[in-house]
BAVEX-429426 format. One record per residue (C-alpha): residue number from 1; residue in one letter; x, y, z. Coordinates in steps of 0.25 Angstrom, whole numbers, padded with zeros to 4 digits. Layout:
// residues N
  seq  type      u      v      w
  NUM     a      X      Y      Z
...
//
This chain:
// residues 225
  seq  type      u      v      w
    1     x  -0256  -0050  -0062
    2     x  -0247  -0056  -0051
    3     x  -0234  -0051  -0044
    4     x  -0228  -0061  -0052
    5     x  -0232  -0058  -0065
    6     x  -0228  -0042  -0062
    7     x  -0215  -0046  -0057
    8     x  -0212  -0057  -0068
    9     x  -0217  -0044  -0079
   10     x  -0207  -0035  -0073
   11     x  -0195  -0045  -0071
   12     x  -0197  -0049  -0089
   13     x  -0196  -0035  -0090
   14     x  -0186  -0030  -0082
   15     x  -0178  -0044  -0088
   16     x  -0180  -0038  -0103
   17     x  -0189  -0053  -0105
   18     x  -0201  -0044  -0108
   19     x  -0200  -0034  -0117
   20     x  -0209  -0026  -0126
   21     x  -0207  -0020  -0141
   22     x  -0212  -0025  -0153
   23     x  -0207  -0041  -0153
   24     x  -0212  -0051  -0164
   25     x  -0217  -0064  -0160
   26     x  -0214  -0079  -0164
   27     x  -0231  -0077  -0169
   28     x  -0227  -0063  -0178
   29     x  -0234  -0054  -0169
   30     x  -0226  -0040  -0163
   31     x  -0227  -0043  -0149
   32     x  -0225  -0031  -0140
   33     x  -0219  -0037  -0129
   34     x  -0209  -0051  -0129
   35     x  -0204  -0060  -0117
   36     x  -0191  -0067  -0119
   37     x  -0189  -0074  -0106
   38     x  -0175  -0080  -0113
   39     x  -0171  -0067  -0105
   40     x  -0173  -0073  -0093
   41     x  -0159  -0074  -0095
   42     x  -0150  -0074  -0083
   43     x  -0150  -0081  -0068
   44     x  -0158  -0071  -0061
   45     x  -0168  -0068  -0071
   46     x  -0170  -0084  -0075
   47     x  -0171  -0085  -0060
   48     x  -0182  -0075  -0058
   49     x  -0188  -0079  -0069
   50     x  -0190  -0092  -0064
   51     x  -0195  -0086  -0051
   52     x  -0208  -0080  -0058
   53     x  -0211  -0092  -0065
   54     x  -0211  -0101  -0051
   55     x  -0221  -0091  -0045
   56     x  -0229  -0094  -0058
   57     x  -0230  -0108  -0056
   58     x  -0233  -0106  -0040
   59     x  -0243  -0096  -0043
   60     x  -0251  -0106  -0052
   61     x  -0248  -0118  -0044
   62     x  -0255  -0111  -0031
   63     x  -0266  -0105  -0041
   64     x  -0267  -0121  -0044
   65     x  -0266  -0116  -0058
   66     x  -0254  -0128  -0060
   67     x  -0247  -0138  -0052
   68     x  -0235  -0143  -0055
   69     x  -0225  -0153  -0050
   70     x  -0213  -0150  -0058
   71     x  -0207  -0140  -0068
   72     x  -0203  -0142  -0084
   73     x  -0196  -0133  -0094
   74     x  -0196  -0134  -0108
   75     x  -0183  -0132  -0115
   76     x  -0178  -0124  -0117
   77     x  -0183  -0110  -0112
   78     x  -0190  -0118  -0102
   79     x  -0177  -0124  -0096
   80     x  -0172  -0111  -0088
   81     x  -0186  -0107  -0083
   82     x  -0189  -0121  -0077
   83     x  -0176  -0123  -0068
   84     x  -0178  -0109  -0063
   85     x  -0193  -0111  -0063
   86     x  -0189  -0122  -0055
   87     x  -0179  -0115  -0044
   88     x  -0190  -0104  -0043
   89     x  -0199  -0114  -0038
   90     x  -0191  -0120  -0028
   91     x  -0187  -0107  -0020
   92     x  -0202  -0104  -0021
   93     x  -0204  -0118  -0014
   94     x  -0209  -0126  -0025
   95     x  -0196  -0135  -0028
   96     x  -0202  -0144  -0041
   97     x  -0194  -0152  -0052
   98     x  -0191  -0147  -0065
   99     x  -0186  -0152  -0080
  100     x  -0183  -0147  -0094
  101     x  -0183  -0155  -0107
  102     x  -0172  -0156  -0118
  103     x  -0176  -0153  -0132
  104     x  -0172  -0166  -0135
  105     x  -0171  -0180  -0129
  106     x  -0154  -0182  -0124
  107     x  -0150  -0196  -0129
  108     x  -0137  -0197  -0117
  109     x  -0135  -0194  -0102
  110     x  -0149  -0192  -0095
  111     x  -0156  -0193  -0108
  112     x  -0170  -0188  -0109
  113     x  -0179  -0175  -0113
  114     x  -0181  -0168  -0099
  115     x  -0171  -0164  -0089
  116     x  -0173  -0162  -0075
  117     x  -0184  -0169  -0066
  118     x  -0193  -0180  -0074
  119     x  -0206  -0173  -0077
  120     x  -0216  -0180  -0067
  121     x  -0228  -0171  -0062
  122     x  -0235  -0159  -0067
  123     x  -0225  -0152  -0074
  124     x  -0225  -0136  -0078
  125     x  -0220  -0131  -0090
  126     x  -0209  -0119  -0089
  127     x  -0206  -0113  -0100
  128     x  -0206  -0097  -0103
  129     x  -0218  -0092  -0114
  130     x  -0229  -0102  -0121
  131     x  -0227  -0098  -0138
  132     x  -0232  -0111  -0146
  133     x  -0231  -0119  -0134
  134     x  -0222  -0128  -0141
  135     x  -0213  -0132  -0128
  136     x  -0226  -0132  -0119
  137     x  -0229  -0145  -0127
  138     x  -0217  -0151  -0128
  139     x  -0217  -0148  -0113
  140     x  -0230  -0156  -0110
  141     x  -0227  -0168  -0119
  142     x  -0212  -0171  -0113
  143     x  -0219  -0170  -0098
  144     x  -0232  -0179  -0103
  145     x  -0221  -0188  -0109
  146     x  -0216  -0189  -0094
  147     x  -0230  -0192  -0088
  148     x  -0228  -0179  -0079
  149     x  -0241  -0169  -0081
  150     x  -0239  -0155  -0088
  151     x  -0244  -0146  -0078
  152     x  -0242  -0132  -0083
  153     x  -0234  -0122  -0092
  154     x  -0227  -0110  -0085
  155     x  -0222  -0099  -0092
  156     x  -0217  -0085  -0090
  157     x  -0226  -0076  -0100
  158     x  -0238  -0078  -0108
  159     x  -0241  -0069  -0117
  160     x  -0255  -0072  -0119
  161     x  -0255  -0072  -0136
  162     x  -0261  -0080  -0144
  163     x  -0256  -0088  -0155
  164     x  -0255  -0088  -0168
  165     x  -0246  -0075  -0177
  166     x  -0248  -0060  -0178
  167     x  -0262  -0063  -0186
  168     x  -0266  -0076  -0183
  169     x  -0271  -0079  -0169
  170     x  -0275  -0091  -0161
  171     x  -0285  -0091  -0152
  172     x  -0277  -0093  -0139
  173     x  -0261  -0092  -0134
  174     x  -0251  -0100  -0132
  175     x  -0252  -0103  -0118
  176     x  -0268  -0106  -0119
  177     x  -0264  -0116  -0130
  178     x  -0255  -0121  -0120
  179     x  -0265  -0121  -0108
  180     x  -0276  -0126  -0118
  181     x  -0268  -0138  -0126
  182     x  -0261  -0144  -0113
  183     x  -0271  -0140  -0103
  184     x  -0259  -0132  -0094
  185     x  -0261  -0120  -0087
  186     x  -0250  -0110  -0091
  187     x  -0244  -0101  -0082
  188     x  -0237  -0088  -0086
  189     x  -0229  -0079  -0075
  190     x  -0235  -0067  -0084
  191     x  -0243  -0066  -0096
  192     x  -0246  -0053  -0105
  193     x  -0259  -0049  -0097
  194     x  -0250  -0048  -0085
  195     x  -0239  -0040  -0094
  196     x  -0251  -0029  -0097
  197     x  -0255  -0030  -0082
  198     x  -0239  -0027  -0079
  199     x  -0239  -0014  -0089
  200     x  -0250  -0008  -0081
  201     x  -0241  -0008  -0070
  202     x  -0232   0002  -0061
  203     x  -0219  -0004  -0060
  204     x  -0209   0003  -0069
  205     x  -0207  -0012  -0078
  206     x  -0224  -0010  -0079
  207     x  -0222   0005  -0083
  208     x  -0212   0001  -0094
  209     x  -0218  -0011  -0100
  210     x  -0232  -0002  -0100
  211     x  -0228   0006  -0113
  212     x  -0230  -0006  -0120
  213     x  -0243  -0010  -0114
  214     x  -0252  -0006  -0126
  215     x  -0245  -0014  -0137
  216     x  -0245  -0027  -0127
  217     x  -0259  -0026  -0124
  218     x  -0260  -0024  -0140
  219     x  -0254  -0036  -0141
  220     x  -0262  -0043  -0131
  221     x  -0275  -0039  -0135
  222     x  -0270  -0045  -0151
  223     x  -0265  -0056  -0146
  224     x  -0267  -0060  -0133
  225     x  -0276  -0073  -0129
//
């Protein structure tokens, strides 16, 4: 586990985003832990937040893991993290162009589905969690549409569950149906593993968290992928 994924840990933590207890799932399954990065939800913790996903996307353009030419985000979740994705990246030297998309095409003024930069390049994919992968789609087919090349999806946690309910599951997750279907590599600032890593830990957000170590592993070892 990097610096980065402790730090990014302890600042959802600290910011009440990750949370455990007993939470039920879009999939029916008691979850005991749930990230809510709609609570990202002033400046200077949109601006931070943004600051751990550009160190993401460094770290895996330096690895050579993704290259990219410009940045995209789906609306709407993805709207807020791209712009401050965006402004991250250019105060770590890396000063690219970034658009979002409207759910639907405007008839008058500038018209159009995308908003911001014309989508030309390799283009990463911001948004905040993979679940059905429904905007990751919808994503790649606007910026094919555009003849620019999806290069990537970039996203804060990964919860490494497979799909399906509390009974039925698939063979793989989310993110793997994601990396499998449209052959992208999908980067995460933190995923469960780097959770469990975390709780083993000495800082007072690790000694806290680490009460409720036994039910995630639980989870992890039923669900995980």
């Amino acid at each position: 586990m990097s610096a980065n994924h402790a730090e990014f840990i302890e600042f959802a933590l600290n910011a009440n985003v990750l949370r455990f207890g007993e939470f039920k799932t879009k999939a029916g399954r008691l979850s005991p832990y749930f990230f809510n990065a709609g609570l990202f939800n002033t400046g200077l913790l949109l601006d931070k937040l943004g600051a751990f996903y550009a160190q993401a996307l460094l770290d895996a353009r330096d690895s050579g893991r993704l290259q990219f030419d410009m940045l995209f985000g789906p609306a709407y979740k993805g709207i807020p993290l791209v712009a401050t994705v965006a402004m991250n990246l250019a105060r770590m030297g890396c000063n690219v162009p970034w658009a979002f998309n409207r759910k639907e095409v405007k008839d008058h003024g500038e018209g159009g589905l995308v908003i911001g930069s014309a989508l030309k390049g390799r283009v990463v994919i911001i948004d905040d969690v993979i679940s059905a992968g429904t905007s990751v789609r919808e994503s790649v087919s606007l910026i094919r549409a555009a003849e620019a090349v999806p290069a990537g999806v970039l996203i804060a946690l990964d919860r490494m569950e497979k799909g399906g309910n509390a009974v039925e599951l698939t063979s793989t997750s989310a993110v793997q149906d994601v990396e499998e279907t449209f052959h992208l590599p999908v980067v995460s600032i933190a995923n469960l593993n780097d959770l469990l890593t975390f709780m083993d830990g000495d800082s007072e957000a690790a000694r806290r968290a680490a009460q409720y170590r036994q039910q995630v592993a639980a989870y992890r070892s039923r669900y995980g992928a």
